[in-house]
LOMAR-528522 format. One record per residue: x, y, z of N, C-alpha, C, CB in turn. Coordinates in steps of 0.1 Angstrom, whole numbers, padded with zeros to 4 digits, always signed. Atoms other than C-alpha are relative to their C-alpha. Glycine has a CB too. Example, Ala and Ser with C-alpha at 12.3 -4.5 7.8 and 13.67 -1.06 7.14 Angstrom:
2
+0009-0012+0000+0123-0045+0078+0009+0012+0000-0010+0000+0012 -0009-0011+0000+0137-0011+0071-0008+0011+0008+0004+0005-0014 
//
This chain:
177
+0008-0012+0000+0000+0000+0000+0009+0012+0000-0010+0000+0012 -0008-0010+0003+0015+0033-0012-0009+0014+0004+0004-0001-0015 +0010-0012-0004+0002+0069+0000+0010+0009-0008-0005+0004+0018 -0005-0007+0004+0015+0093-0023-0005+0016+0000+0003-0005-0008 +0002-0014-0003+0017+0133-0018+0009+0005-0008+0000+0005+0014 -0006+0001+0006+0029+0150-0044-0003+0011-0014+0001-0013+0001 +0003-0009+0012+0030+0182-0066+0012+0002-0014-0003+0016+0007 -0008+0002+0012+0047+0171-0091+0005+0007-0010-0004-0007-0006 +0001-0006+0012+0032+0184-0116+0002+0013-0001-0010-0003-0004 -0003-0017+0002+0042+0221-0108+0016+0002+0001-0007+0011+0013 -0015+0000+0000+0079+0211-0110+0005-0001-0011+0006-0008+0008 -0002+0001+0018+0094+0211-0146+0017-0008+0002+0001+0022-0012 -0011+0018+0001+0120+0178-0137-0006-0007-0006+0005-0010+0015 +0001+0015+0003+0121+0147-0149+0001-0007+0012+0011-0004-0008 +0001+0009-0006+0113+0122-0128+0000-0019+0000-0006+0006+0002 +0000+0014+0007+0116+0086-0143-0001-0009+0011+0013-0004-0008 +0005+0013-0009+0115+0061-0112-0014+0002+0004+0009-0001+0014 +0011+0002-0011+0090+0078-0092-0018-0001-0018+0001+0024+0016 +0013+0000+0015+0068+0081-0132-0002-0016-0003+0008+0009-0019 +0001+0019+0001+0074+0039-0135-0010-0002+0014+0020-0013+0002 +0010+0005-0013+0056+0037-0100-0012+0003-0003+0003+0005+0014 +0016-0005+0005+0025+0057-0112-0004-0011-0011+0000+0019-0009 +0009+0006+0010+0022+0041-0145-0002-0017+0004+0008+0003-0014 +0003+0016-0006+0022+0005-0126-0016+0002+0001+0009-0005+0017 +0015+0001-0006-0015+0020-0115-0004+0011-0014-0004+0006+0020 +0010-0009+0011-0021+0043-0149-0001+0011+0003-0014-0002-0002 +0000-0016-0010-0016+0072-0130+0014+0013-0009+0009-0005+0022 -0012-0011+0004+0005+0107-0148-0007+0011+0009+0004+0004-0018 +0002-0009-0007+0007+0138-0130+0003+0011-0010+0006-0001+0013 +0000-0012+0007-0002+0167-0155+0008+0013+0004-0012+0003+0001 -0010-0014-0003+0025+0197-0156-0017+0009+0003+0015+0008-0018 +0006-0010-0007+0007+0229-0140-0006-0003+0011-0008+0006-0006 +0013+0001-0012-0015+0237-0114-0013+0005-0002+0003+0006+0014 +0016-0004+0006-0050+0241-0112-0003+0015+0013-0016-0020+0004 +0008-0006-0010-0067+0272-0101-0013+0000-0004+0005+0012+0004 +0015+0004-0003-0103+0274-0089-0004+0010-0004-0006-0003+0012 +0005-0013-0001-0128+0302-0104-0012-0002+0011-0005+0004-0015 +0014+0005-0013-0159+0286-0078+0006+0006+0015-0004-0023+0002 -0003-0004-0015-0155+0309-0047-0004-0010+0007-0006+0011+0005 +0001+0011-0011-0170+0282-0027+0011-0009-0001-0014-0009+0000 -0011+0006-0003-0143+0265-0033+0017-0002-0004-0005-0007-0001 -0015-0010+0001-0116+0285-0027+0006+0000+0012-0002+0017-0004 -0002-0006-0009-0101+0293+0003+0005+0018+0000+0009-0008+0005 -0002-0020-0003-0103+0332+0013+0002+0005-0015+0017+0008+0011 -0005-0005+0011-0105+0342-0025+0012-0005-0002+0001+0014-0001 -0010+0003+0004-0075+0324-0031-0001-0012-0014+0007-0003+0012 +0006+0013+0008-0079+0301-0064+0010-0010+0004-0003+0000-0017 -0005+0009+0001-0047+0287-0059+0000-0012+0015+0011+0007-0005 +0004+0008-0012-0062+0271-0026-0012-0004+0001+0001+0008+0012 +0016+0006+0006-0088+0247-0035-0006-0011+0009+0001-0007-0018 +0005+0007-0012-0109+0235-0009-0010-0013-0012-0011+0013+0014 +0007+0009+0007-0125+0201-0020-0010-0009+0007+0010-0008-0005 +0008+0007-0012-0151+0175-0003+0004-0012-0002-0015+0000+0001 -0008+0015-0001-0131+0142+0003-0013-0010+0002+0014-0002+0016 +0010+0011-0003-0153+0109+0000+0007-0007-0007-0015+0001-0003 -0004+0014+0009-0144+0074-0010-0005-0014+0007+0017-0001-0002 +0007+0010+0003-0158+0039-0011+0008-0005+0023+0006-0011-0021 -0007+0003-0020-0133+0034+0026-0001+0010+0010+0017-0002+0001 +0001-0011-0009-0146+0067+0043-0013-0002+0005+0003+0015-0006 +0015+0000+0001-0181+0052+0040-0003+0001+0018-0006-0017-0008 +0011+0004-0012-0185+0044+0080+0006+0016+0006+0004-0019+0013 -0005-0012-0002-0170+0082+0084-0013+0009+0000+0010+0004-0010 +0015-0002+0008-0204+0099+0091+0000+0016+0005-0018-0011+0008 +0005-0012+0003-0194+0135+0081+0007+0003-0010-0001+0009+0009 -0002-0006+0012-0186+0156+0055+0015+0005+0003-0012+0011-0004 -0007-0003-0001-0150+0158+0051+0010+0013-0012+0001-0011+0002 -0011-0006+0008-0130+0186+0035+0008+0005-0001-0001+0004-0004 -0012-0001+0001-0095+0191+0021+0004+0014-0009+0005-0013-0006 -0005-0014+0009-0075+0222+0011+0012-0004-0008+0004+0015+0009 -0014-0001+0006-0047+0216-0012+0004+0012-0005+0000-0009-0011 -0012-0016-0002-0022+0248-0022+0009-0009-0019+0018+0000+0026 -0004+0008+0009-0015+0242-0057+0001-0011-0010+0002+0001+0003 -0002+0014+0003-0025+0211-0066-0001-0002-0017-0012-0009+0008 +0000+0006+0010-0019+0193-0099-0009-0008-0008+0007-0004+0001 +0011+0011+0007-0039+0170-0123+0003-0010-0004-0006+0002-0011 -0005+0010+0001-0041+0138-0119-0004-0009-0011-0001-0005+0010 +0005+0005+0013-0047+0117-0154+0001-0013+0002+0007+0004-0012 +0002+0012+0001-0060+0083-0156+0001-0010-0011-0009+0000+0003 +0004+0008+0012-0053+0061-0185-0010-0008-0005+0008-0005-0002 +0007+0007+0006-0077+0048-0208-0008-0014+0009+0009-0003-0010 +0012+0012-0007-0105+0019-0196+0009-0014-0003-0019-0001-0009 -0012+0009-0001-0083-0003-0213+0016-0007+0002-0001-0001-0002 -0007-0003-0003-0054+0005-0206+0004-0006+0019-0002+0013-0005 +0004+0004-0021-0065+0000-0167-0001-0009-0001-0012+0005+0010 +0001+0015-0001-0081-0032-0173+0015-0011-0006-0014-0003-0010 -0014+0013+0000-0047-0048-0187+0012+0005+0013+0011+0001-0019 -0008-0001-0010-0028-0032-0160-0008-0005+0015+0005+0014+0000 +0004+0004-0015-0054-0046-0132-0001+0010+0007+0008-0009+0008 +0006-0012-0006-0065-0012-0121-0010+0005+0000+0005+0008-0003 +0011-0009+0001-0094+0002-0110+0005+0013+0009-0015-0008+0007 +0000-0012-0007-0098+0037-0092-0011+0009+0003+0008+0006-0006 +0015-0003-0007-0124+0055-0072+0012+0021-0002-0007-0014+0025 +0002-0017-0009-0123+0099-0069+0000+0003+0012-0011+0006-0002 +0001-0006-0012-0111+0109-0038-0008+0016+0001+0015+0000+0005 +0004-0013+0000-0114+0143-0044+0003+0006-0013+0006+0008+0010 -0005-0009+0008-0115+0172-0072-0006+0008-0001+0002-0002-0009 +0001-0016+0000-0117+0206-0082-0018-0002-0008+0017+0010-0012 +0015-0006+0006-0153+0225-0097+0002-0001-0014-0004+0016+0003 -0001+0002+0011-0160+0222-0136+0005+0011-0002-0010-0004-0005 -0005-0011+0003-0149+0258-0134+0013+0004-0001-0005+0006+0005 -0011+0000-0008-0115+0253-0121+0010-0003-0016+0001-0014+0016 -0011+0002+0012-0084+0254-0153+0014-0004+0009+0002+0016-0012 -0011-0002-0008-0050+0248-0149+0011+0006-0013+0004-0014+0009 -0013-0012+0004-0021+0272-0156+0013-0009-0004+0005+0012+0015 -0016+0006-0002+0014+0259-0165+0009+0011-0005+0004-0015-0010 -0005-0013+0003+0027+0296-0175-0003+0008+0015-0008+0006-0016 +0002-0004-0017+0036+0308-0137+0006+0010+0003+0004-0010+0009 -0005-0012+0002+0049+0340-0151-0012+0006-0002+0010+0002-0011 +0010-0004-0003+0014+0348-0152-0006+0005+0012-0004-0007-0003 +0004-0002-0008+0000+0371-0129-0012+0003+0006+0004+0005+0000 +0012+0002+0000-0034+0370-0134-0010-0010+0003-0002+0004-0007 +0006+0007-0010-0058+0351-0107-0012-0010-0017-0008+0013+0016 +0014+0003+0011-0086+0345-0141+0010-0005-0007-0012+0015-0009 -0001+0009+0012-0082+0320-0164+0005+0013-0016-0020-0008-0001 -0008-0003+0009-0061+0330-0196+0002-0006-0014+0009+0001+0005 -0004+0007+0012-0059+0324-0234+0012-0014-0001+0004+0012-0007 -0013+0008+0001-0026+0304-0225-0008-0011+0008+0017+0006+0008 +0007+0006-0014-0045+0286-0195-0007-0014-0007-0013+0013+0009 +0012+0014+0005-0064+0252-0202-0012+0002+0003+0002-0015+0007 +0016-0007+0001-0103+0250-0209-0002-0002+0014-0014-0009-0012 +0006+0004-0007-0123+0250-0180-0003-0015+0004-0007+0005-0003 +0004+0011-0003-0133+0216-0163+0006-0005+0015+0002-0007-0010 -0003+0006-0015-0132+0194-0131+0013-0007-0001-0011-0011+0006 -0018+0009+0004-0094+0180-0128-0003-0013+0017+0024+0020+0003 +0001+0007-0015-0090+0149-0099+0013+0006+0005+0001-0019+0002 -0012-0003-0008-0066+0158-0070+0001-0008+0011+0001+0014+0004 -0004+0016-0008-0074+0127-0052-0008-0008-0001+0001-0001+0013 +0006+0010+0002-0077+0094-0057+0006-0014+0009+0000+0000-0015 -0002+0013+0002-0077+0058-0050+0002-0009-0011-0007-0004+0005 -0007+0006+0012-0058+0036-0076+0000-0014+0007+0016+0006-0004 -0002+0019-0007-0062-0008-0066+0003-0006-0011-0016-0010+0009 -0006+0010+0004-0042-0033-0082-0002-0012+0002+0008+0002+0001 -0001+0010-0004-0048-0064-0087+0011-0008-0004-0011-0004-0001 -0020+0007+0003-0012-0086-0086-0007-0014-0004+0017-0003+0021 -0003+0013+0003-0026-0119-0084-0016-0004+0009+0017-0006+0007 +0012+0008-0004-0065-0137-0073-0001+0004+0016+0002-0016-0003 +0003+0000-0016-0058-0132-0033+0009+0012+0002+0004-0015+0010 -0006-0013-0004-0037-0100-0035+0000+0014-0009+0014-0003+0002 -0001-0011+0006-0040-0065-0045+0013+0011+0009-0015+0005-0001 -0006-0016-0003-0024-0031-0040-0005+0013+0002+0008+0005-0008 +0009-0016-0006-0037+0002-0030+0011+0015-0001-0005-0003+0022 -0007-0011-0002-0020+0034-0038-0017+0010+0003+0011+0005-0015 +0007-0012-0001-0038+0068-0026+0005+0009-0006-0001+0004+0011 -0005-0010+0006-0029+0100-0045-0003+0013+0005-0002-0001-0012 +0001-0014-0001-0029+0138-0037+0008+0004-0008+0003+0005+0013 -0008-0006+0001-0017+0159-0060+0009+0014+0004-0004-0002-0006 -0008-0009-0010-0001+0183-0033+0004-0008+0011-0007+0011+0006 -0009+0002-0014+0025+0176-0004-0006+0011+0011+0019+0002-0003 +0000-0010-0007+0020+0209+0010-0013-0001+0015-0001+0012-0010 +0010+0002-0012-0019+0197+0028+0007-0007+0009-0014-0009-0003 -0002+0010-0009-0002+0175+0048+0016+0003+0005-0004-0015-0006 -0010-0001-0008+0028+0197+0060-0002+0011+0005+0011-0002-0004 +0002-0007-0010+0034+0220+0086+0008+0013-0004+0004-0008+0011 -0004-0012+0010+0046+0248+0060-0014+0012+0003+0000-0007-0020 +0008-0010-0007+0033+0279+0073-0007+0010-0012+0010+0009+0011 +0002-0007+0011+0008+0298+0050-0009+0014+0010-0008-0010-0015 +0012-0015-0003-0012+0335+0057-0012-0002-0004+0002+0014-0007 +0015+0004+0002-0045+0327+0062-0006+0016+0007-0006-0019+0011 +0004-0015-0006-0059+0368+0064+0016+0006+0004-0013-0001+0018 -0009-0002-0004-0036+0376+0087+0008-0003+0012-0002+0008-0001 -0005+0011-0009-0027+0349+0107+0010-0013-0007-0014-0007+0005 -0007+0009+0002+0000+0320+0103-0006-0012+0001+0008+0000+0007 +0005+0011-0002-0013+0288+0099+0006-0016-0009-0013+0005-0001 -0003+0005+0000-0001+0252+0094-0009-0008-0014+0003+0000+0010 +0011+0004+0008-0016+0238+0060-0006-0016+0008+0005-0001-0017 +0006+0011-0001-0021+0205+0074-0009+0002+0018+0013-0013-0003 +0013-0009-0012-0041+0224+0104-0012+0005-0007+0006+0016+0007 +0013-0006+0005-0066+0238+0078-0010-0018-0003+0005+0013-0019 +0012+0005+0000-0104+0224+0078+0009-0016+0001-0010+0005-0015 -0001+0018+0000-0096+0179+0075+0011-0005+0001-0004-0008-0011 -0011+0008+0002-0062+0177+0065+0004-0011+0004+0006+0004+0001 -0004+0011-0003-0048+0161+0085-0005-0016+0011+0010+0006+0004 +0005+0009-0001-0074+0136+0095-0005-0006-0015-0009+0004+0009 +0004+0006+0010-0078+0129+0059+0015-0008-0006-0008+0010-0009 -0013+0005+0009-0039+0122+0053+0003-0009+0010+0013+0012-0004 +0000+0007-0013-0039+0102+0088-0004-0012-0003-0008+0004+0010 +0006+0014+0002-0063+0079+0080-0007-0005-0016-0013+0000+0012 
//
């Protein structure tokens, strides 16, 4: 079982080992980041702080409404139906952005609104569940976030207060358990 955190996709490296481990589950992590135009799900006007509502098939006996802020997050791309089925992959939506939400990969850009350069509109995932199956009586389980930052103790300005991202709204009861 793998739990991966991880904004990859707003870093312009190469990465080749940790890219063979994704594609074992069909998984690439889209260059840019996504920002949000849906004030509700924004933090404080911020697009690049996109509050999400975490659910999944293993949060079922969890009886409230959980939500996650990621800071940047990336897009996570799924390969093809069959593509998945010969690799023994299914995968469930942890979380993702509003149909309104694009993402940027031009970060010389200073403008918060969506941009000719910018990608169309639509919902991008920023978390998921990815299961493998190896063999009749064993699978695998990766989790995905496309951000590290929810779940560290990297200090951001929330108004005008300091605060710990993996302190904001679920985090870190959603990167816990």
């Amino acid at each position: 079982n793998i739990l991966v955190l991880s904004s990859n996709g707003t870093l312009d490296v190469e990465t080749p080992n940790f890219d063979k481990i994704l594609e074992q589950y069909g998984i690439t992590l889209g260059y840019g980041a996504i920002l949000e135009q849906d004030s509700s799900k924004m933090l404080y006007d911020t697009p690049n702080m996109v509050v999400s509502q975490a659910s999944a098939s293993f949060m079922s006996d969890i009886d409230m409404t959980l939500k996650l802020i990621l800071v940047n997050p990336g897009k996570i791309q799924f390969a093809d139906e069959t593509k998945l089925e010969e690799l023994g992959v299914t995968y469930e939506t942890i979380a993702s952005t509003s149909e309104k939400s694009f993402v940027r990969t031009k970060f010389d850009i200073s403008s918060t609104s969506r941009t000719e350069q910018d990608s169309e509109e639509g919902s991008s995932i920023v978390g998921a569940l990815a299961t493998k199956k190896i063999s009749d009586d064993k699978k695998s389980e990766l989790i995905i976030y496309s951000d590290e930052t929810c779940a560290s103790t990297s200090q951001l300005i929330i108004g005008k207060q300091l605060i710990s991202a993996v302190m904001l709204y679920n985090n870190e009861d959603i990167v816990l358990n």
